[in-house]
C-alpha positions as CSV (number, residue, x, y, z in Angstrom):
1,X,-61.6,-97.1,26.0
2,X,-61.7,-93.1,27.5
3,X,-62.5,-93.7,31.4
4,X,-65.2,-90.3,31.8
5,X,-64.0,-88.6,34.9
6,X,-67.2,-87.0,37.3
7,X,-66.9,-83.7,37.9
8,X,-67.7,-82.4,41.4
9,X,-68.6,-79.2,42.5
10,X,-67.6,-77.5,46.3
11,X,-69.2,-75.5,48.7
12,X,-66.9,-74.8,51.0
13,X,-66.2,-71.5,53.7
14,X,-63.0,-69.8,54.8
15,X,-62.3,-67.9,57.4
16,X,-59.6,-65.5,58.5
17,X,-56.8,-66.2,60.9
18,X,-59.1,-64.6,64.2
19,X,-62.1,-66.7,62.9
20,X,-64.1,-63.8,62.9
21,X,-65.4,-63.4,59.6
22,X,-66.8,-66.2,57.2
23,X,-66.8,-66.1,53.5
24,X,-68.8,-69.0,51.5
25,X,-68.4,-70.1,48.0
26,X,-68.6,-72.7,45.3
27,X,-66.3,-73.9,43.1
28,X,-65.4,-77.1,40.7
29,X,-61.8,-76.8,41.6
30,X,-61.3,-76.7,45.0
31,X,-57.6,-76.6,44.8
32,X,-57.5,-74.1,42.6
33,X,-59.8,-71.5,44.0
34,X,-58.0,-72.0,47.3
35,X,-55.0,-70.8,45.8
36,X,-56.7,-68.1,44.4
37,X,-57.6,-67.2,47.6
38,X,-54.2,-67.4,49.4
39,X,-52.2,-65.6,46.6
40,X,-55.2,-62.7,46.4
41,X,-55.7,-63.8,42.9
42,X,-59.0,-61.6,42.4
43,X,-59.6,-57.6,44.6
44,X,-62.8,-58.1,47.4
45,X,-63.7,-59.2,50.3
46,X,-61.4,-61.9,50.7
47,X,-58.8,-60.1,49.5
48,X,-59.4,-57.2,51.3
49,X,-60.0,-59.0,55.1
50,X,-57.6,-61.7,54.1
51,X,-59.9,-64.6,54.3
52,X,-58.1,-67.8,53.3
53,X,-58.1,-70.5,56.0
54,X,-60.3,-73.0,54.5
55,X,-62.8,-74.5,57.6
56,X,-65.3,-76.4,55.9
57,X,-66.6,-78.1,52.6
58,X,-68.8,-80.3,51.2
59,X,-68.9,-82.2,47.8
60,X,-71.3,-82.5,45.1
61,X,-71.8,-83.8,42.0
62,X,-74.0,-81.6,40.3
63,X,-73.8,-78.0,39.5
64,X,-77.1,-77.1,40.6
65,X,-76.8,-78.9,44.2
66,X,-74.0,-76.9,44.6
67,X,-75.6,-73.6,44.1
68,X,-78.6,-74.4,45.7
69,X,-76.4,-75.3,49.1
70,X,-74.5,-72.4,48.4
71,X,-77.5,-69.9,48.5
72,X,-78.5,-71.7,51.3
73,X,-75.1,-71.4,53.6
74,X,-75.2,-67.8,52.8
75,X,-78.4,-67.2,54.2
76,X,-77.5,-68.8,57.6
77,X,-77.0,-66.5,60.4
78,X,-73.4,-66.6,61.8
79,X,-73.9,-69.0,65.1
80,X,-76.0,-71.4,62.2
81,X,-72.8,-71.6,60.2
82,X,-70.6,-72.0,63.3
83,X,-72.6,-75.1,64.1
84,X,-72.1,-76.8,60.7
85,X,-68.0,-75.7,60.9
86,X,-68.0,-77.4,64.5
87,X,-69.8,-80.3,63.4
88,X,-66.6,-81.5,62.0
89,X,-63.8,-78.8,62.3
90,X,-64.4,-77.8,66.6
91,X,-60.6,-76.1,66.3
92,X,-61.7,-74.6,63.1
93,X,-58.3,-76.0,62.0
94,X,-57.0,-75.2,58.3
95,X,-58.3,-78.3,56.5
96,X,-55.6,-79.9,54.0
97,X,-57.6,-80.8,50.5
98,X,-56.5,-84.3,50.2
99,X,-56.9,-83.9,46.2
100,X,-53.9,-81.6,45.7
């Protein structure tokens, strides 16, 4: 018998090491992308501002949710997105991904 694994999608933000700017995202390999992230895997704005503390995320199980929360986050205004980080993350913290 195969076991079908679900796959799960990730919104998730980073910040740099002042907490001053915020970068959103989505992803179906959170580990991954993080790395991608820390080791400037791909030129831009990340790269550029060195954006790679990881603050927030949230899970999903379709591709679509994702997206859609993703389009959403990115039209928050800063101090909206600052709320949801210090809902659960008030130290804005580096958060471990317990899946690696």
């Amino acid at each position: 018998m195969v076991m079908k694994t679900t796959k799960k999608f990730y919104v998730y933000m980073l910040t740099n090491y002042t907490n001053k700017l915020l970068y959103v995202g989505m992803t179906s390999n959170l580990p991954k992308r993080i790395h991608q992230h820390k080791t400037k895997y791909y030129p831009g704005f990340t790269n550029k501002y060195n954006i790679n503390k990881l603050v927030y995320y949230e899970e999903y199980s379709s591709s679509l949710d994702a997206t859609k929360r993703e389009r959403q986050l990115k039209g928050f205004v800063r101090r909206k997105k600052d709320a949801l980080v210090n809902t659960n993350n008030l130290d804005w913290i580096e958060l471990k991904i317990p899946f690696v």
